[in-house]
C-alpha positions, 0 to 999 in steps of 0.5 A, a space after each residue: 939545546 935538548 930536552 930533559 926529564 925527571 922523576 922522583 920516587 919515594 919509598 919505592 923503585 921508580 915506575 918501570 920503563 917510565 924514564 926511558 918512555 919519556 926520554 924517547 918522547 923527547 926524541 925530536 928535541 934531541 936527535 943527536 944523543 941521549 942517556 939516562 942515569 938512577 940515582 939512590 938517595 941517601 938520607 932517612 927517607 929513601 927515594 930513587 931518582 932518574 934523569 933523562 936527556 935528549 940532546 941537541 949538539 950545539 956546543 962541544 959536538 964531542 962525546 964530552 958533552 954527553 947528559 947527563 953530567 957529573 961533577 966528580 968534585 961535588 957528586 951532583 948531576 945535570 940535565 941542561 935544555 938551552 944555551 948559556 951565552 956567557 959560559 967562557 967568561 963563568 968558565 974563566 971565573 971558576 978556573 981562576 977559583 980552582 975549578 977544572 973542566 972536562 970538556 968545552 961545554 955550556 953544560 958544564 960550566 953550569 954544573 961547576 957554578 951551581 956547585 960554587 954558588 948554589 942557587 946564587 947561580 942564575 944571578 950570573 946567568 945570561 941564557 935561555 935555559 931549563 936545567 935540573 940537578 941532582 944536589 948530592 950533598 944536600 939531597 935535593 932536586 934543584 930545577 930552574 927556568 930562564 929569566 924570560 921563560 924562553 924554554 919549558 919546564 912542566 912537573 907533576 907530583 902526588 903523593 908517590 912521585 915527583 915528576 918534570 920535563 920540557 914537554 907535557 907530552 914527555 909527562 904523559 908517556 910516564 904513564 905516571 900522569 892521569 889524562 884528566 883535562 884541567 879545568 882551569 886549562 880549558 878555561 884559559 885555552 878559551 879566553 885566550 887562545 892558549 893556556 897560561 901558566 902555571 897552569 896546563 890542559 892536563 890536570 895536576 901538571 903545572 909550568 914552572 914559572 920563567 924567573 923561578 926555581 923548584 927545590 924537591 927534598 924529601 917529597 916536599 917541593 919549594 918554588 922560588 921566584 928570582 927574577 922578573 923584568 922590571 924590579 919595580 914588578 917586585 918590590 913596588 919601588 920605581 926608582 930613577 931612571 939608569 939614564 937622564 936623556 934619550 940619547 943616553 937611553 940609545 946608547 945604552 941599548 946600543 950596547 946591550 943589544 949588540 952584545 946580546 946579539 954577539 954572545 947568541 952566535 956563539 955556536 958550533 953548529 950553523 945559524 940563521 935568521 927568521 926574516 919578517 921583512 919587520 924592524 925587529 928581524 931586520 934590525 937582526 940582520 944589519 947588526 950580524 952583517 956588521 959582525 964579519 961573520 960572513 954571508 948570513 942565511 935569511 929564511 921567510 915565507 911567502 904567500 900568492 895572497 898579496 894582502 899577506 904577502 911580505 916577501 917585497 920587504 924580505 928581499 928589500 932587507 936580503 939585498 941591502 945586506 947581502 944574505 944568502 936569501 931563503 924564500 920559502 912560497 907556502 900555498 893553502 895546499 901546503 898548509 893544509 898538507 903540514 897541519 896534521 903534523 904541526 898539531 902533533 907537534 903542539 906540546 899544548 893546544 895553541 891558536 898560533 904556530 903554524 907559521 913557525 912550524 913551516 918555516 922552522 921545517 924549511 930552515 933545518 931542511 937547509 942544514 941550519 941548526 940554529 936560528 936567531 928570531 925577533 921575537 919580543 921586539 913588539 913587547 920590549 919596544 911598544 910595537 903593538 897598538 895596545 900600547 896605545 888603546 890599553 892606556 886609554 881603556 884604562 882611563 875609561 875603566 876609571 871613570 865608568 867605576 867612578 859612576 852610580 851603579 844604576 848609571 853604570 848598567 844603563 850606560 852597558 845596556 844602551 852602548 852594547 846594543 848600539 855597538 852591536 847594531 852598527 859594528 857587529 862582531 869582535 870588536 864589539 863584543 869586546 868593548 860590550 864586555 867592557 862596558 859591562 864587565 861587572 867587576 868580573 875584568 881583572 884589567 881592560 888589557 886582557 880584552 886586547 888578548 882575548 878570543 871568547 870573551 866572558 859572555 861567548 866562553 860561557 855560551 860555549 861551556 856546561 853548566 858546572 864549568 860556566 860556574 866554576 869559569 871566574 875562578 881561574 883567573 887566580 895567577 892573573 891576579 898577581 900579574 896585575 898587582 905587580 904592574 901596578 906601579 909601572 906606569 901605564 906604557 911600561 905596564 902594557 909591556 909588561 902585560 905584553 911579556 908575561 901573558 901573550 909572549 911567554 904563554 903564546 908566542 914562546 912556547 910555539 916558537 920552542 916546540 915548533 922549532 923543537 920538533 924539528 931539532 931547530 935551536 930558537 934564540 931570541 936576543 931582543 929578550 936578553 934579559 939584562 937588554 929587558 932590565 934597562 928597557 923596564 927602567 926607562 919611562 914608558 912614554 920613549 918607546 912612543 915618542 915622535 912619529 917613528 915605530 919603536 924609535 928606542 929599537 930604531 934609533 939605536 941601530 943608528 939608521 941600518 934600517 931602510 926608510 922602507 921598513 920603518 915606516 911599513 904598515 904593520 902586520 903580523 907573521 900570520 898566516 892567511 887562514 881568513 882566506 884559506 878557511 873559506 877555500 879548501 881548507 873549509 872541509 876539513 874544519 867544516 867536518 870537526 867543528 859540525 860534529 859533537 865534542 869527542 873525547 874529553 870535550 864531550 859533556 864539557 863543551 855544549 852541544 852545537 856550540 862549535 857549529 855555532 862559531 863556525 857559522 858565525 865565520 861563515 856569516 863574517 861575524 866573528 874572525 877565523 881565529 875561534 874556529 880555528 881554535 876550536 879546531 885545534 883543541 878538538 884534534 889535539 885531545 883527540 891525539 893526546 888524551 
C-alpha cells in the first residue's frame, strides 16, 4: 500500500523538482520507503517521464520490494498503491510459463502479468489497487484502477505535460497544475457533499474512473472501461440468474465471502477490524474468528452522547468472539481538537471522514498497519432505506410525467407549500424539489444523496454559476442510463456503489486512513462477491423481516439476535449536538464571515450565514453547515 505519482513531458526535460516535490507530498502514504526514477523515451517524438512512489510495506517488508520496479526480462517499470489478494496463485501461473521472480512481492507479480497478458491483465486481478507502468516495448504509459474504485488515481494533462497521482494534493505540489477552482467541482461538492468523479475541485484534474484504465502514447491519452458491477450496466442483457433459489444464492455468497475475507489477510505486517457493533463489521468478525488466526484486534469508537453511543453493541460482538477489544471514547473537545488535521488530510473537501480519521488515528496508534472495515454492506446487500423509498419515488415520478403539464405545476405549487407549512426543513425541501423538478432531476435517487437541492444550490451560487449549475450533471448521466435495465432494487444499489460509496465513503476511508499509513480493506467489495450480487434478483436482499437476509443467512446465524435486529444507525459523529455546544464558535466565526479565497465572488455574499442560522432555528440539519465549513477551510490550505 503506498501512494504514486507521474509525470510525462514532451519535447522538454521534465519540470525541476517537480517529481521529487510530489512524491514527498505523498509522504503519509508511504512512511516506510520511497524512490524515484526518469525514463527517456525512445521513438520519434522524444518525451521524458518520471515515476515516483512512496511506499507502505505490507508485503515482502525486505528491500526487494522497493518502487519503483523493473522487469529486466520486458524493460518495463512499475509504481503499485494497493494490495493483489490473489498474487501467489498469478505468481504460480507465471512461473509454470517460464517467469522468474526476484522477491516475494504483490508488485511484482503485477509487473510480470502486465508483461505476459498486457491490458488483459486485470481480467485476472482480485485487489484494491492503482498502478502505473512504463511499456518499454511499446512507448507507452499504462495506469489502471481497481474494480470497485477503492484506491485513487488523479491526472492532469495540457499541451506540455501528462501528469497523475493517488492524491490531488501530489498534482498540486507539481507546480505544474494551476490553482483554479472547477466549476463543476464545486457544483457537485454542493449538490452532494463531495465531488463526484471524473471530476475534482481543481480545474483540469480529473479521477481516473474505478473499472478503467489510461494509455498515454506520444501525448495522446485513451480511457478505457473494463469492468462495471453488473454486465447487465454494460451491455443492457439481464441474462439469467447464476443460481435458481435462495438457498443456492446463500451458499454461493457463502463461499465468495469467506474467500474474500481469506485472501484480504493476507499480510505481513498486523491487522485489525473497524467494529461498528452493525452487520457488516460483525459479520467480519465471526468469519475471521473462525479462521484460527488467533485473538483478533477490534477498534470503535465511543461517545457519553447516549442517542450515538453504540459502544453496548461493540462489546456485545467483542465478548461473543473473544477479540482483543479496543474502545476509543471520543468527546466534543477531542473532536474539536482533530479537526484541523483531519481537513488537512482531506485529498478533496468531503462532508464525512471525521469519523474515520479518529478511529484510523487510534488504530495505527496501537501498531496495527492494516485493517479490514465493512464498508459497502449497505450497497451490495440493500441496508439503506433507499431501497425501499427510490423505488416508490420512481413510481411517483412516472406518474407525475404522465399528467398535463398545467396539472403538473398545480400539483408542485399546492404540495410544496403545504409540505413546507406542516413539515418544514430537508425532508421538504427535497420532495418540493420532486414535485417541481421540471425535468431538471436526472432520477429521483440523487434526492436521497442530495445536501443543496436545486433551489438552495442556487441561492448559495452568483449569478454565472446558477447558469452554468445544470450542465454539470454530465457523467451522471451515463450512470443512470447503464442501470437502466436492472430492475429497481438492483438499480438502487448500483446508484448506491457508483455515486455515494465510490465518491464519499471511499475516498474518505483511503485518505483518512492513508494519512496515518493505515491499509483499508474492504471485502464486502471484492468484486467477484459485487459480480454475483448483481446477478441475483433485487427483490432477495429484501425479502422476510430480517436486514440483509442474503449477508445474514450466509454467515449461518454467527450473528446475535441482537445485532441483526438493531435499529439502524449510521457511523456518524454527534455533530447535531456538538454544533450547538463548543464547537459552535469556531463554525460561527467562518460561515459568518464572507467567502475567502476562491469562494469569494463564486458563493453570494451571506449565503453561509444564511445556512447557519437556518441550523440554529432547526430547519436545516448540521450536515450543510458543516459543509460549507469544511470547503471554506479546505481552499483556504490548498488554494
Amino acid at each position: 500500500m503506498c501512494g504514486i505519482v507521474g509525470l510525462a513531458a514532451m519535447r522538454s526535460p521534465l519540470p525541476p523538482g517537480a517529481l521529487d516535490r510530489a512524491t514527498q507530498a505523498l509522504a503519509h502514504r508511504g512512511p516506510d520507503d520511497s524512490g524515484t526514477i526518469v525514463l527517456h523515451a525512445t521513438t520519434r517524438e522524444p518525451a521524458e517521464i518520471g515515476l515516483g512512489n512512496r511506499r507502505l510495506a505490507i508485503l515482502d517488508l525486505s528491500p526487494l520490494g522497493h518502487q519503483p520496479m523493473h522487469d529486466p526480462a520486458t524493460g518495463n517499470w512499475i509504481v503499485f498503491n494497493g494490495e493483489i489478494y490473489n498474487f501467489r496463485e498469478l505468481r504460480s501461473r507465471l512461473e509454470s510459463q517460464g517467469a522468474n521472480f526476484q522477491s516475494n512481492s504483490d508488485t511484482e507479480v503485477l509487473l510480470k502479468a502486465y508483461g505476459a497478458w498486457g491490458a488483459t491483465c486485470l481480467d485476472h486481478l482480485r485487489g484494491i489497487f492503482a498502478f502505473a507502468i512504463w511499456d518499454a516495448q511499446r512507448q507507452k504509459l499504462f495506469i489502471a484502477r481497481d474494480h470497485v474504485g477503492v484506491k485513487p488515481l488523479y491526472y492532469f494533462a495540457d499541451e506540455k505535460v501528462f501528469a497523475f497521482a493517488s492524491e490531488v494534493r501530489a498534482l498540486l505540489a507539481t507546480n505544474v497544475v494551476p490553482r483554479r477552482l472547477s466549476t463543476a467541482g464545486l457544483v457537485n461538492y454542493l449538490t452532494f457533499g463531495s465531488i463526484y468523479d471524473p471530476d475534482t475541485l481543481i480545474d483540469n484534474v480529473s479521477a481516473l474512473r474505478p473499472g478503467h484504465y489510461l494509455e498515454w502514447q506520444s501525448g495522446r491519452l485513451r480511457d478505457v472501461e473494463y469492468w462495471d458491477f453488473a454486465p447487465s450496466a454494460s451491455n443492457g442483457n439481464l441474462g439469467k440468474p447464476a443460481v435458481e433459489t435462495r438457498l443456492q444464492a446463500e451458499k454461493q455468497i457463502h463461499d465468495l465471502l469467506y474467500e474474500a475475507v481469506e485472501q484480504q489477510t493476507v499480510s505481513d505486517v498486523p491487522l485489525g477490524v473497524f467494529l461498528s457493533g452493525g452487520i457488516d463489521s460483525s459479520t467480519l468478525v465471526a468469519i475471521l474468528s473462525r479462521s484460527g488466526r488467533g485473538k483478533l484486534n477490534t477498534f470503535s469508537l465511543a461517545f457519553r452522547e447516549p442517542e450515538y453511543n453504540e459502544s453496548a453493541y461493540c462489546r456485545t460482538i467483542a465478548r461473543r468472539f473473544c477479540t482483543e477489544h479496543h474502545e476509543v471514547l471520543i468527546s466534543q473537545r477531542d473532536a474539536l481538537d482533530a479537526i484541523p488535521d483531519a481537513i488537512r488530510a482531506m485529498d478533496q473537501p468531503t462532508m464525512d471522514g471525521v469519523n474515520t480519521y479518529l478511529i484510523a488515528k487510534k488504530t495505527r496508534e496501537a501498531g496495527i498497519k492494516v485493517a479490514l472495515s465493512g464498508l459497502g454492506g449497505d450497497e451490495m446487500f440493500g441496508g439503506y432505506s433507499s431501497f425501499r423509498t427510490v423505488p416508490k419515488l420512481e413510481r411517483f415520478a412516472r406518474w407525475k410525467h404522465s399528467l398535463p403539464s398545467g396539472a403538473n405545476h398545480a400539483i408542485g405549487s399546492q404540495l410544496g407549500r403545504a409540505l413546507d407549512a406542516i413539515y418544514p426543513g430537508v425532508r421538504s425541501d427535497k420532495l418540493t424539489a420532486l414535485i417541481s423538478e421540471n425535468g431538471r432531476l436526472l432520477h429521483p435517487y440523487f434526492l436521497t444523496r442530495m445536501l443543496f437541492v436545486p433551489a438552495q444550490r442556487e441561492r448559495l451560487l452568483n449569478e454565472v454559476l446558477r447558469a452554468a449549475s445544470d450542465t454539470v450533471f454530465e457523467p451522471l448521466k451515463q450512470i443512470v442510463r447503464s442501470a437502466d435495465s436492472l430492475d429497481p432494487i438492483n438499480r438502487v444499489s448500483y446508484f448506491e456503489s457508483r455515486c455515494y460509496m465510490q465518491n464519499t465513503l471511499l475516498r474518505d476511508a483511503d485518505c483518512m486512513s492513508m494519512a496515518h499509513g493505515l491499509e483499508l480493506r474492504v471485502p464486502l467489495l471484492d468484486h467477484k462477491l459485487s459480480e454475483c450480487l448483481f446477478s441475483l434478483p433485487g427483490i432477495w436482499k429484501l425479502a422476510g423481516r430480517t436486514p440483509k437476509p442474503l449477508l445474514v443467512n450466509a454467515t449461518g446465524g454467527a450473528l446475535p439476535d441482537a445485532i441483526v435486529r438493531r435499529r439502524k444507525r449510521g457511523f456518524t459523529l454527534p455533530f447535531e449536538r456538538w454544533l450547538h455546544d463548543e464547537m459552535r464558535g469556531e463554525i460561527e466565526k467562518t460561515l459568518c464571515s464572507e467567502p475567502k479565497g476562491p469562494l469569494a465572488g463564486v458563493l453570494r455574499p451571506g449565503a453561509m450565514q444564511h445556512v447557519w442560522e437556518r441550523f440554529k432555528a432547526g430547519k436545516t440539519s448540521w450536515s450543510r453547515p458543516w459543509a460549507l465549513y469544511v470547503l471554506q477551510r479546505w481552499c483556504e490550505l490548498n488554494f
